[in-house]
N, C-alpha and C positions, 0 to 999 in steps of 0.2 A: 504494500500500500504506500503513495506517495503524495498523499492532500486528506485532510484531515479537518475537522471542526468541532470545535471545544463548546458543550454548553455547561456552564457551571452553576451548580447552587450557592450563593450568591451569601448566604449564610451559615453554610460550612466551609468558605475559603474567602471570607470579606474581601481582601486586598487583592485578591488574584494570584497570589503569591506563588500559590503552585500552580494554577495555569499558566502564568508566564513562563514558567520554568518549564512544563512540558511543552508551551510553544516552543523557547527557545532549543529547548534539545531538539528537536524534532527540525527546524530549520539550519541547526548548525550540521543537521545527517542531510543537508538538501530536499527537505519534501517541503512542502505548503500545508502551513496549518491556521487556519480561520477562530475568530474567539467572536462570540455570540455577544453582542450588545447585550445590556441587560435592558429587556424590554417585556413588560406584560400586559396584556388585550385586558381590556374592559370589556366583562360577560355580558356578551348576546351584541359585541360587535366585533366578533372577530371567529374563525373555527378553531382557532391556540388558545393554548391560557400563559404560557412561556414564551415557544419559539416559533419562530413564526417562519413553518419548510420553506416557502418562498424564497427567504432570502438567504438560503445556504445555496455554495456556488455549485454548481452543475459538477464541477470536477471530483467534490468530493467523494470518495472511498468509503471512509469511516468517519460516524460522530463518537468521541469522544465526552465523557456523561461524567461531570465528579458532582460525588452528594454520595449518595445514598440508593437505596432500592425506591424510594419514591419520584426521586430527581430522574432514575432511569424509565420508571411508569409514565411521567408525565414527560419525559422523549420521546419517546416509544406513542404514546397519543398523540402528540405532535406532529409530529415526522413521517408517521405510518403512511402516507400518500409518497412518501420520496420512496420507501422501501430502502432507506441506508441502513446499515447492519452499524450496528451500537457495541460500544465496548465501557462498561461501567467499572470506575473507580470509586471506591467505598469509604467514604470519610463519615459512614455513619455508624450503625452498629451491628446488626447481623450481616445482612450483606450476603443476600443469596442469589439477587442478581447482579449486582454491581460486586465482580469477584476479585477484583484488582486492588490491594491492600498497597495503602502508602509507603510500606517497605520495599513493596516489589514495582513501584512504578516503572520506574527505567527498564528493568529486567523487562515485562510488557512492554515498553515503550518497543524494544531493540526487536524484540519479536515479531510484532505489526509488521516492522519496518522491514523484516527481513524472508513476509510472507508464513513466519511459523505459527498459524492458528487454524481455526475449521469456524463455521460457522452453522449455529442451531438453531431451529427455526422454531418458535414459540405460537401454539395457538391464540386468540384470541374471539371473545364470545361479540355479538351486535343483542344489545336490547332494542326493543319497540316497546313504548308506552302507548298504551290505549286508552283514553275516556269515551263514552259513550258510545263505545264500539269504533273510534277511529284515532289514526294516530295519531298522536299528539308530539311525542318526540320522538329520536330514538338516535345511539350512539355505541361506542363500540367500550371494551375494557380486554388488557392484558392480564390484569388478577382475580376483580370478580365484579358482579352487580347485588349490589346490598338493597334488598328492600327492608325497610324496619321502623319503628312507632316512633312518629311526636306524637306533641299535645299529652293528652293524659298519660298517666304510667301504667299501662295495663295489657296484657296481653292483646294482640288481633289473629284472627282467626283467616291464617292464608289457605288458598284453595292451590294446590299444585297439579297440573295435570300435563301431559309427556304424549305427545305426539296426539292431540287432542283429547286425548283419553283420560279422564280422574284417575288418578293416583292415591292419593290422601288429602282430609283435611286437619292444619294443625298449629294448634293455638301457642303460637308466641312469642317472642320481642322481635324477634323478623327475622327472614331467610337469608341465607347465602347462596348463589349459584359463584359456582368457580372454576378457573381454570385447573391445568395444572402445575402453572407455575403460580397461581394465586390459592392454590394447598397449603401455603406456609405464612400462609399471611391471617387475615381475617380467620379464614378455615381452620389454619391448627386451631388459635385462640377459642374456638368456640367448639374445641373438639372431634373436629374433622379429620379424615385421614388424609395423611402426607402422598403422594402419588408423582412419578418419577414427572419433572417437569416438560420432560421431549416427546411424553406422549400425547395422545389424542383425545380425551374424554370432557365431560360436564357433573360437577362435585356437585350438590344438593344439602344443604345442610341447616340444620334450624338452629334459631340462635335461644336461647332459653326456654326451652319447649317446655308447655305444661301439660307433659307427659311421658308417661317412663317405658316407652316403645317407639316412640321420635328417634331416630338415628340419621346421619349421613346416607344417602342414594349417588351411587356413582352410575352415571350412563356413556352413549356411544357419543360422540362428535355429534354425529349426523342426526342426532333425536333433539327436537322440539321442545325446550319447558317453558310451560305460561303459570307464572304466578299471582291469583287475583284475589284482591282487597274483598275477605267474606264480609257477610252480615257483621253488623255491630251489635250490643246488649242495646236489648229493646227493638230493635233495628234503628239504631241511629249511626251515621255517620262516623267511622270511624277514620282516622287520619293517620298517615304514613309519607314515609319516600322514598325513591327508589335512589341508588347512589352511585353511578359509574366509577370504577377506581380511586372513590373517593375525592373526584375531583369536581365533578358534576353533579347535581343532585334536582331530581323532578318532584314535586310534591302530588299526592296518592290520596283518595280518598276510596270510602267503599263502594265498589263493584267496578273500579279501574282495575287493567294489570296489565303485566307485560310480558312478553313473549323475548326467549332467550334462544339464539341460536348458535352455533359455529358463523365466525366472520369470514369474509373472502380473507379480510386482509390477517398479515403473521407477522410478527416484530421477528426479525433476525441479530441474534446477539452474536458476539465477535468472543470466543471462546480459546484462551489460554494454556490453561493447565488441563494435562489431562485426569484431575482429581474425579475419581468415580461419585454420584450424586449422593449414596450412601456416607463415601467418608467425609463430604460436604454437610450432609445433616448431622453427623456423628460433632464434627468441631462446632459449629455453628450452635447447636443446641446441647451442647457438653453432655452428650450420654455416652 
């Protein structure tokens, strides 16, 4: 690879400190590396919330992501129309997708540079929200789509059903659909199973369920899940939202829902070490 672009979170490296520093290595070895103004859209005028694909230059190879597993999420949303293969460095703290540790940057740097990597290609799910039977929005996520309760503190009662078919219904603080690489995120926390992130599937998982046969549902890519805002006590109106990668978020009332599928589009990550995903969960979660 030989052109390059840097987007950095902007409050895990203030000064720029270490991005200049990988600009500069990087053009003292001759390549062209670009660093991302810091600029961010004002919602519902713009399709970025950070970076804005447009004005990355054509030439570039690889973006270059420092932060965190979140900084690399909101790349990855960003950018998903350029289809550049990302490579995250991790100034945050777990760090399962941003695998590139501040001790090892150069090490990586010289790699890139010298073609020694592979690249993995990441699923990624499309929500549709529906009111009244029509769509209202609808957007994409690399980890998962959260539906779950404002307003009062009380359970709601989701209707989940898979390829139009009723599955269960089940009372409470709200769902996860997930990826596989959004397994480790939302999903562990809420006692979801871990699932290797280079495969194919759609994770199901309730988030405080009041009931003691509620578990995780794993399915295929290719199956359909719609999850809809049930009745309320008394039938009144109950309120929720649905929350793309945590970045986005639609507001839900009852008898709205949305519809979760496999996306065309895939984030492709720029892959280093060849550390097995096992001994990756092993360090990362100290067991």
């Amino acid at each position: 690879m030989n052109s390059f672009y840097i987007i950095t979170n902007h409050q895990k490296d203030e000064k720029l400190e270490v991005t200049r520093q990988i600009q500069n290595y990087l053009e003292k070895h001759g390549k062209t590396c670009y660093i991302q103004c810091e600029a961010k859209s004002a919602i519902g005028e713009a399709d970025y919330k950070f970076t804005n694909a447009a004005e990355i230059p054509e030439d570039v190879e690889c973006v270059l992501v420092l932060g965190g597993d979140g900084t690399l999420i909101q790349a990855a949303r960003d950018t998903m129309k350029r289809n550049i293969p990302l490579l995250g460095f991790n100034f945050g703290t777990l760090g399962f997708l941003a695998e590139i540790e501040k001790e090892n940057l150069y090490t990586a740097l010289d790699k890139i540079m010298n073609d020694e990597y592979y690249l993995e290609s990441r699923m990624m799910l499309n929500g549709t929200v529906y009111k009244d039977g029509k769509v209202e929005e609808s957007d994409i996520a690399l980890n998962d789509i959260v539906l779950n309760r404002s307003g009062a503190l009380r359970t709601i009662n989701y209707e989940i059903y898979v390829n139009d078919e009723f599955l269960y219904s089940c009372p409470a603080d709200g769902i996860i659909i997930s990826t596989p690489t959004g397994s480790t995120g939302y999903n562990l926390s809420a006692r979801g199973p871990i699932v290797s992130p280079g495969s194919s599937m759609i994770l199901i998982t309730p988030i405080c369920p009041h009931s003691l046969t509620s578990s995780s549902i794993v399915l295929s890519a290719d199956d359909k899940v719609a999850v809809k805002m049930g009745p309320g006590r008394r039938n009144a109106n109950e309120e929720a939202m649905v929350t793309f990668d945590g970045a986005y978020s639609v507001n839900l009332i009852t008898g709205d829902y949305v519809e979760i599928t496999q996306a065309k589009e895939t984030t492709r990550l720029v892959k280093i070490s060849k550390k097995s995903f096992v001994e990756t969960v092993r360090k990362k979660m100290q067991v």
